[in-house]
N, C-alpha and C positions, 0 to 999 in steps of 0.2 A: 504494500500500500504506500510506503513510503515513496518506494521509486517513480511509482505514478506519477503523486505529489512532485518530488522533485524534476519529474520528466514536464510537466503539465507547467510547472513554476521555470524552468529553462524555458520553452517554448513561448508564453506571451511575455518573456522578458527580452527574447529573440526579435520576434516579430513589433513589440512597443519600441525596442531598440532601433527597427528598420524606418518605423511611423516617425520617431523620434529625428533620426537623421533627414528625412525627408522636411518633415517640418523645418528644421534649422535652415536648410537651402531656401525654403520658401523664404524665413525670415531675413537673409542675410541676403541675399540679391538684391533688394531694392538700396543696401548699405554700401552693396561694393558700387551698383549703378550711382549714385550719388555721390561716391571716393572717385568714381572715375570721372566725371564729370568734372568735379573738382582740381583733379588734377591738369586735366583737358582746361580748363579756364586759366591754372599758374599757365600751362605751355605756351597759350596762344599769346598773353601777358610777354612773357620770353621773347617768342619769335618778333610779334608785333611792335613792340615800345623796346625792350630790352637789345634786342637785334641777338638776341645771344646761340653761339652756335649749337645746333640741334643736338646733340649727347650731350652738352652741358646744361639745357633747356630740361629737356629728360627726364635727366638725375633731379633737378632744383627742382621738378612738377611732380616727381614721385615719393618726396617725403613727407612724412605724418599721414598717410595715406591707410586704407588695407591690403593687409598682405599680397592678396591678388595683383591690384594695382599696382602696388609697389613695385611689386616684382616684371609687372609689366616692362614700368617706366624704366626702371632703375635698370636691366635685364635688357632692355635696348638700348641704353645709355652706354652701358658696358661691354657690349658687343660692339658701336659704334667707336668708341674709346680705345678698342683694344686693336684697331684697324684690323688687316686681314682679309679684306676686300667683302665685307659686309657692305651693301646700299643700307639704305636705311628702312627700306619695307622688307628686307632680306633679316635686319634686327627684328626689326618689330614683331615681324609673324615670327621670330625663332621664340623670342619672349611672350609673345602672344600664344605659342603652345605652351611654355612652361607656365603661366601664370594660370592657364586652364584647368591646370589641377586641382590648383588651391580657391578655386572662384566656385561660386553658385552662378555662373554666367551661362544664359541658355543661348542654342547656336547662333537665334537671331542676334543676342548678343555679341556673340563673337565675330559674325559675317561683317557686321559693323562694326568692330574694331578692325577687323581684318581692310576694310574698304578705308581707314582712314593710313591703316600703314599703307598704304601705296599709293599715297600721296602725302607724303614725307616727305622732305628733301627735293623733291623731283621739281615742283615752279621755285616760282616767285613769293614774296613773303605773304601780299595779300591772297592767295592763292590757296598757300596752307594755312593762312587763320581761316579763311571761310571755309574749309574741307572738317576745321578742328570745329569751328562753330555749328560745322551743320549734324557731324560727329556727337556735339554734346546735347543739340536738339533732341535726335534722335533717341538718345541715352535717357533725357529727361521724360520721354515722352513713354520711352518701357518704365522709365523708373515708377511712376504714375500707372501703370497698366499693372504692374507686380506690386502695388500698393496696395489696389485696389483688392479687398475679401482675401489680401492676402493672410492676414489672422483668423480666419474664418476656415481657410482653406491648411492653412498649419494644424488647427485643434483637430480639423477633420482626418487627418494624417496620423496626427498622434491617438485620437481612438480606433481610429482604424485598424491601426497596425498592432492593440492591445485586444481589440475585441476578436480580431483574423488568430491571434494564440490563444484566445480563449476560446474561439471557436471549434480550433484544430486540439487541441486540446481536451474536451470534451468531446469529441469527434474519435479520438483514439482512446481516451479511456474506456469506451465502450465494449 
């Protein structure tokens, strides 16, 4: 009887723990949208008034940031920095996979960061502030979409994925 028990007790601590993680991403994307965004407003700052060169721009727009972001910015900063025949959308998307690990960013997310590194470095100044501007639009505009019931849609997650082990659970002790 015990094993049951402790079989039935692993199982909706499994499945609440899957609900659990699911939820977090819901919570945490509209935080990294908003860091990015953030950082996307220092860079244009940079490029635009500062005149400053793009790796250095980068690094300066990717700190205090989250981890995600960070590692974006700073992650193509570094690769632009370390020369080696990096462009700078050849940085971005190498840092834009690595920062996809650590993000709750969904792919429309990333298609959109994707579409701003390749246009990096390539015009003129007013060229890439309007590419970063239309960039953080865009950001803002999911950020607000993944805001929206996104509490609603976390709780939903997290019972879910306690009542799916209590379900399976009672399902096998049978």
């Amino acid at each position: 009887m015990q094993i049951v028990a402790l079989g039935a007790l692993c199982t909706v601590s499994a499945t609440g723990g899957w609900g659990w993680i699911l939820a977090r991403g819901l919570r945490q994307r509209p935080d990294e949208l908003a860091a990015a965004q953030a950082a996307l407003s220092i860079l244009r700052t940079e490029i635009a008034y500062g005149r400053t060169p793009l790796a250095e721009a980068l690094a300066r727009s990717g700190r205090g940031v989250s981890p995600a972001v960070r590692r974006l910015f700073a992650g193509t900063a570094e690769r632009l920095a370390a020369g080696g025949g990096w462009s700078p959308a050849e940085a971005w998307e190498g840092a834009l996979a690595e920062a996809d690990g650590l993000s709750a960013w969904t792919r429309e997310d990333i298609a959109e960061l994707a579409r701003l590194g390749g246009a990096l470095g390539r015009s003129g100044v007013a060229d890439q502030v309007r590419h970063i501007a239309v960039c953080a639009e865009r950001l803002r505009l999911a950020e607000q979409r993944a805001r929206n019931g996104m509490e609603r849609r976390a709780r939903m997650w997290l019972y879910l994925g306690v009542l799916a082990g209590a379900g399976l659970a009672l399902t096998a002790a049978r």
